[in-house]
VODREN-260401 format. One record per residue (C-alpha): residue number from 1; x, z, y. Coordinates in Angstrom, 3 decimals, padded with zeros to 6 digits. Layout:
% residues N
[NUM,[X,Z,Y]]
...
This chain:
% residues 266
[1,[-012.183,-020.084,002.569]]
[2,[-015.011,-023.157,002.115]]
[3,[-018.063,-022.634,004.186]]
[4,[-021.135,-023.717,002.548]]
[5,[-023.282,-025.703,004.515]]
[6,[-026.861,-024.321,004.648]]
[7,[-027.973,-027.798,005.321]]
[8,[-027.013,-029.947,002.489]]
[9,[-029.181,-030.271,-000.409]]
[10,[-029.329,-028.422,-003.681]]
[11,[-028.867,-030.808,-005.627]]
[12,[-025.931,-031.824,-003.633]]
[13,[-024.749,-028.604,-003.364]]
[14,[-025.249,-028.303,-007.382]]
[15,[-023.062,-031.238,-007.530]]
[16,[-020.507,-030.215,-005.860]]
[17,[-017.079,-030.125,-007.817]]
[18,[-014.754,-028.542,-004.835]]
[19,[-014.109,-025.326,-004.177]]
[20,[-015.139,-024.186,-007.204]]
[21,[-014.039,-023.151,-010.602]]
[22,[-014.690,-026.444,-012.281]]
[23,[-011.352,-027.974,-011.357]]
[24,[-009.621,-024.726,-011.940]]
[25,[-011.688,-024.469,-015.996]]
[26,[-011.231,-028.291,-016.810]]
[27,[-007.343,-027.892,-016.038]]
[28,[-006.624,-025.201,-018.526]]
[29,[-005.979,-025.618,-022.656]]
[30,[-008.198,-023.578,-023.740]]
[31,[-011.248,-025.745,-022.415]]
[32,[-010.431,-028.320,-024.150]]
[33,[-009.172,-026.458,-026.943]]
[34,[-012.881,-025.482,-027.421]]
[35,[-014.251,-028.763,-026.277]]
[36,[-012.495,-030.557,-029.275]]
[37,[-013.078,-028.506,-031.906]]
[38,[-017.112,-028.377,-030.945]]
[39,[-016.926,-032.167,-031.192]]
[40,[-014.939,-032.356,-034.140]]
[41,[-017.081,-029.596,-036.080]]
[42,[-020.569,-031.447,-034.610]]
[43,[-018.735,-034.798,-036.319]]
[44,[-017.982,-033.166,-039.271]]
[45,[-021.324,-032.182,-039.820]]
[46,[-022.951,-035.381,-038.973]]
[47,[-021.006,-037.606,-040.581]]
[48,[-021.699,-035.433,-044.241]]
[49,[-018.083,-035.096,-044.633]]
[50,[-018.170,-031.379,-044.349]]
[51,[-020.146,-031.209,-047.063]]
[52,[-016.885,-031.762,-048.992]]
[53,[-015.595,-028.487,-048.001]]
[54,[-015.867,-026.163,-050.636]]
[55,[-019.026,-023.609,-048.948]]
[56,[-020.675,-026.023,-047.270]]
[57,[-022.222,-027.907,-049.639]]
[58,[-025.955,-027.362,-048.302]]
[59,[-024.676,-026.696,-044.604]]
[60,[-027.763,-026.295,-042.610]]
[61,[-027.774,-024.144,-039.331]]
[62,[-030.070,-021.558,-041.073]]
[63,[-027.420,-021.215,-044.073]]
[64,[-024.407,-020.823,-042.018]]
[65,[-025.107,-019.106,-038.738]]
[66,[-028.513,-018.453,-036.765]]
[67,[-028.736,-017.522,-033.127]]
[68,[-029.923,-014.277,-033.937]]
[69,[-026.245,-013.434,-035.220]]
[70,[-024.622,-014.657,-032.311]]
[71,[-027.322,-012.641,-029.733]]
[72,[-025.539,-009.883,-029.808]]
[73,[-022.227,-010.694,-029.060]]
[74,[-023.198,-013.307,-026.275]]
[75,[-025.089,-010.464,-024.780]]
[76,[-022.106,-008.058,-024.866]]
[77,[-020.316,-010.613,-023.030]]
[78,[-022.153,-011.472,-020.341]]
[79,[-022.810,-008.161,-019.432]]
[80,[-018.946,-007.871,-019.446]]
[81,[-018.194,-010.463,-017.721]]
[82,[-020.756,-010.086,-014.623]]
[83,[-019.627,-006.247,-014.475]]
[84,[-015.846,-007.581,-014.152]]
[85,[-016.950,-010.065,-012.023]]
[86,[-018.927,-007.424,-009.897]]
[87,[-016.043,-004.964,-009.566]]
[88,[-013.340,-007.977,-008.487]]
[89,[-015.579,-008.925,-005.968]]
[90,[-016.339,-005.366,-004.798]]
[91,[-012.476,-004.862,-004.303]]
[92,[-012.142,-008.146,-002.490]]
[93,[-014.929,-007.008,-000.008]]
[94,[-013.383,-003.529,000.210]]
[95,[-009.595,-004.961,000.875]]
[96,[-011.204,-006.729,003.550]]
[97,[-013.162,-004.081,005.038]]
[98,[-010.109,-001.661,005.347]]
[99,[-007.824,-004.256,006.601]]
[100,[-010.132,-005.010,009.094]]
[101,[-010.567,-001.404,010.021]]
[102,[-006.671,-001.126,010.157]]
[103,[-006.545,-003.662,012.875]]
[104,[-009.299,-002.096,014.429]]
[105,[-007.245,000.696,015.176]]
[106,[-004.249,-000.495,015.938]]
[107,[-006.052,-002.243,018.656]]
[108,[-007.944,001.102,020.287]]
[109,[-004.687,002.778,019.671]]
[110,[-003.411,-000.148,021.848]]
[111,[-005.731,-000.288,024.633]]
[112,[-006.492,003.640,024.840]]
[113,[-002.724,003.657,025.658]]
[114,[-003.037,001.030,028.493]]
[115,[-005.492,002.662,029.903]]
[116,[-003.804,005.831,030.252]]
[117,[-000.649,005.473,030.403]]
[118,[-000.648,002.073,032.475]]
[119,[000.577,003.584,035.562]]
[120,[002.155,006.490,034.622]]
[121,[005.143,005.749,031.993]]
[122,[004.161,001.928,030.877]]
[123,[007.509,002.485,028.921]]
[124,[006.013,004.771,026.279]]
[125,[003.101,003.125,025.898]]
[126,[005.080,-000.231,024.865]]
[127,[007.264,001.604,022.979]]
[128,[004.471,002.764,020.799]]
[129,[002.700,-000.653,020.689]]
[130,[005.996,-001.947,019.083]]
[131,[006.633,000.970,016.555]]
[132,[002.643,000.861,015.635]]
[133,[002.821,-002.962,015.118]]
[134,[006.695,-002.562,013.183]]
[135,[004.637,000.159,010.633]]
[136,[002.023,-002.914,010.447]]
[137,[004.657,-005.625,009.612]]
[138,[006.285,-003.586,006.750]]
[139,[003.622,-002.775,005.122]]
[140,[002.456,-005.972,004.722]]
[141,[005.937,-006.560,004.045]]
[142,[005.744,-004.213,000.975]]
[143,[002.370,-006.266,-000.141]]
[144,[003.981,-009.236,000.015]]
[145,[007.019,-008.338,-002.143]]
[146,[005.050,-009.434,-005.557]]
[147,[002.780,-011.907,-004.424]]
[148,[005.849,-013.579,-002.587]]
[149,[003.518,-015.985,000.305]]
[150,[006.346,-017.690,001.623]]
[151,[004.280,-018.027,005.200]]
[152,[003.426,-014.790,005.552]]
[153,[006.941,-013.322,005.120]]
[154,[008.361,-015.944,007.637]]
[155,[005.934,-014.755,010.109]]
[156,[006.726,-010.885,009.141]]
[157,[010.517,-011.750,009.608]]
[158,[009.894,-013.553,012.685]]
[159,[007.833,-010.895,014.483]]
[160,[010.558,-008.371,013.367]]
[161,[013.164,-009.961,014.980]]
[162,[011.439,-009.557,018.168]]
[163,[009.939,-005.810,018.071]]
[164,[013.285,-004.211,016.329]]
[165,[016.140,-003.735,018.048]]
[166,[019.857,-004.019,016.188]]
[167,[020.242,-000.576,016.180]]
[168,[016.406,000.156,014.355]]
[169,[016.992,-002.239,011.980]]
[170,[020.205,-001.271,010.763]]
[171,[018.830,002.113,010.590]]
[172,[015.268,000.754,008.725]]
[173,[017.453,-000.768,006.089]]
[174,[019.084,001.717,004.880]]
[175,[015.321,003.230,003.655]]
[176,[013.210,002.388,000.830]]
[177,[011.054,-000.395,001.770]]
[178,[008.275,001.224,000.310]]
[179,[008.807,004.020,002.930]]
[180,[009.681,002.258,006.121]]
[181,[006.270,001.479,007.641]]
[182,[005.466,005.171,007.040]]
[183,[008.531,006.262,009.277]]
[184,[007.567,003.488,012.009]]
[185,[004.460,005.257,012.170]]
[186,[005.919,008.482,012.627]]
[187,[008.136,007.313,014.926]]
[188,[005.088,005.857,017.456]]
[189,[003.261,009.388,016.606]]
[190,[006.482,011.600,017.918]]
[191,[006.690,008.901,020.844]]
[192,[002.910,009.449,021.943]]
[193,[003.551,012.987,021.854]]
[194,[006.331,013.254,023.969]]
[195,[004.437,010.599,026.349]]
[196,[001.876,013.487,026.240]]
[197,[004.596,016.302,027.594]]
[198,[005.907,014.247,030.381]]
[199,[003.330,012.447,031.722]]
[200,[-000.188,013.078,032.726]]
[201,[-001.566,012.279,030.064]]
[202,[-004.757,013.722,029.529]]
[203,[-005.106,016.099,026.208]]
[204,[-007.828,014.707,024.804]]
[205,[-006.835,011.389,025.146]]
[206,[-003.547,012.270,023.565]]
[207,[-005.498,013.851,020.352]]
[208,[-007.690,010.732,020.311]]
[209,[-004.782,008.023,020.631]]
[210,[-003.169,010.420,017.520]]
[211,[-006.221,010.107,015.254]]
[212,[-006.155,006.633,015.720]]
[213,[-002.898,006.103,014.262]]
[214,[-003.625,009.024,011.533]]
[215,[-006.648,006.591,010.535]]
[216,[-004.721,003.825,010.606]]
[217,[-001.842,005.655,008.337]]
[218,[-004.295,006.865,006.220]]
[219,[-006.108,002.836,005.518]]
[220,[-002.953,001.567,004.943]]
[221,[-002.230,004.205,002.359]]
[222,[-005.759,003.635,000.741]]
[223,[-004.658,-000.281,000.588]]
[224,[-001.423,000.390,-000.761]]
[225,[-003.341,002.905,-003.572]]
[226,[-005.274,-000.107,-004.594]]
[227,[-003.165,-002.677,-004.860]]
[228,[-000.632,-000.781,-006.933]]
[229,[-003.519,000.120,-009.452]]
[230,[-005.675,-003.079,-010.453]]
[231,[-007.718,-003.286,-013.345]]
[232,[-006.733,-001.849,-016.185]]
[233,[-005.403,-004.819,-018.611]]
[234,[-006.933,-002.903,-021.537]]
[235,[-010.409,-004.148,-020.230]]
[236,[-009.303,-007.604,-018.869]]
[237,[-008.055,-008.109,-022.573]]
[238,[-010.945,-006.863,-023.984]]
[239,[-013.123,-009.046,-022.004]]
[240,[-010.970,-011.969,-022.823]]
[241,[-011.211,-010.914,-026.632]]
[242,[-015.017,-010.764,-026.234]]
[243,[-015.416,-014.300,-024.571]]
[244,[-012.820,-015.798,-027.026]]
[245,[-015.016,-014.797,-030.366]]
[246,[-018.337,-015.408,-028.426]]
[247,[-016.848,-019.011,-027.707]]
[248,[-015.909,-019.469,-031.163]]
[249,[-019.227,-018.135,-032.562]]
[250,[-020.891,-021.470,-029.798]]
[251,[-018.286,-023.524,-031.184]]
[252,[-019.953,-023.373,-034.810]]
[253,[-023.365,-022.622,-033.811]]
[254,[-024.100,-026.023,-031.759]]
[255,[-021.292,-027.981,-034.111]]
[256,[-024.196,-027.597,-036.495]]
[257,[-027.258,-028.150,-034.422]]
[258,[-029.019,-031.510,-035.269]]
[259,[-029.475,-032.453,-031.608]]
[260,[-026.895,-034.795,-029.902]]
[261,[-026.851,-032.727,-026.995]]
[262,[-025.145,-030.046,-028.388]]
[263,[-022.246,-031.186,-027.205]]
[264,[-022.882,-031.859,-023.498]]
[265,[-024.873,-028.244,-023.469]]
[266,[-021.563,-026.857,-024.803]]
């Protein structure tokens, strides 16, 4: 993600054509789709050939279309458009917040563990670092299986490798992959309980250590809830309906305007 730098200048900083959605709104059709039929209507209308065009004979801006009658729909717009805008945003900031709370717990989970069972049976407490951090692995796994990041799912099959044994994974793959980090999780919770019948291991710390991974089981269930139901399309084509016809309505508004920067505004 670019950093901006709270030194540079605004106008710089105004500028600026990286990072932002220029590049990304110059390289698709309908930009220029727009762009060259604003020009071509402002030449039109110029030039007096449109004019010719039966309707248009006395073609001024108040006898075709007025600002007032394009108001409302640029208003509906915007307002649609900032309160998509808003709610993208708000679940980018709340995928973040949850996956860093998963890996939050994971890590208590990790070092309560260490610090209690350190001494006393080291071998359960690995054992349920690698099942915990398995349950992590496919269910990023699962989130990766439509946005297909070629990176992350060499580094998922790489860690794998090393925190499954043959026998686990021949088992794993025989289950739904949209159920196997959920029985890797079980897995480490049945482990830390038995740690807690043969070892010393202190009660409470036992209950705490199990909320931890409950909490963690419970984010990545939140996560996977969310990115299984994203925005309804019926509003995203709505929206893109809405900024179509208010685009169109611009289009003939400032083709007829009798200032030269019409176009460059548009």
């Amino acid at each position: 993600m670019y950093q901006r730098d709270p030194l540079e200048s605004r106008l710089a900083t105004a500028c600026r054509v990286d990072h932002t959605v220029i590049p990304q709104t110059v390289a698709r059709f309908e930009f220029w789709f727009a762009l060259v039929l604003q020009f071509a209507l402002y030449y039109l209308n110029r030039s007096g050939r449109l004019n010719r065009v039966p309707g248009f004979e006395n073609n001024t801006r108040e006898q075709t279309f007025d600002w007032k009658e394009v108001h409302v729909a640029c208003t509906l717009t915007v307002f649609f458009e900032v309160f998509y805008i808003n709610a993208c945003y708000k679940r980018y900031v709340t995928y973040y917040r949850q996956t860093r709370a998963l890996f939050v717990q994971v890590m208590l989970v990790v070092y309560d563990l260490r610090l209690h069972l350190k001494y006393e049976s080291a071998a359960y407490a690995r054992l349920v670092h690698r099942y915990v951090l398995c349950s992590m692995l496919f269910f990023w796994e699962r989130v990766n299986e439509e946005r297909n990041i070629s990176s992350l799912g060499e580094a998922i099959q790489d860690y794998k490798s090393q925190l499954l044994s043959e026998e686990e994974d021949v088992f794993l793959s025989g289950i739904d992959p949209e159920f196997r980090y959920l029985v890797t999780m079980r897995w480490s919770m049945e482990v830390l309980r038995d740690a807690a019948k043969v070892t010393n291991l202190q009660p409470s710390s036992a209950i705490l250590a199990h909320k931890k991974l409950q909490v963690g089981l419970e984010l990545m269930g939140e996560l996977d809830d969310q990115l299984t139901l994203p925005i309804p399309f019926p509003y995203f084509h709505l929206l893109n309906v809405m900024v179509c016809v208010s685009l169109i309505l611009l289009v003939i508004c400032l083709g007829f305007a009798n200032s030269h920067l019409s176009c460059i505004v548009f």
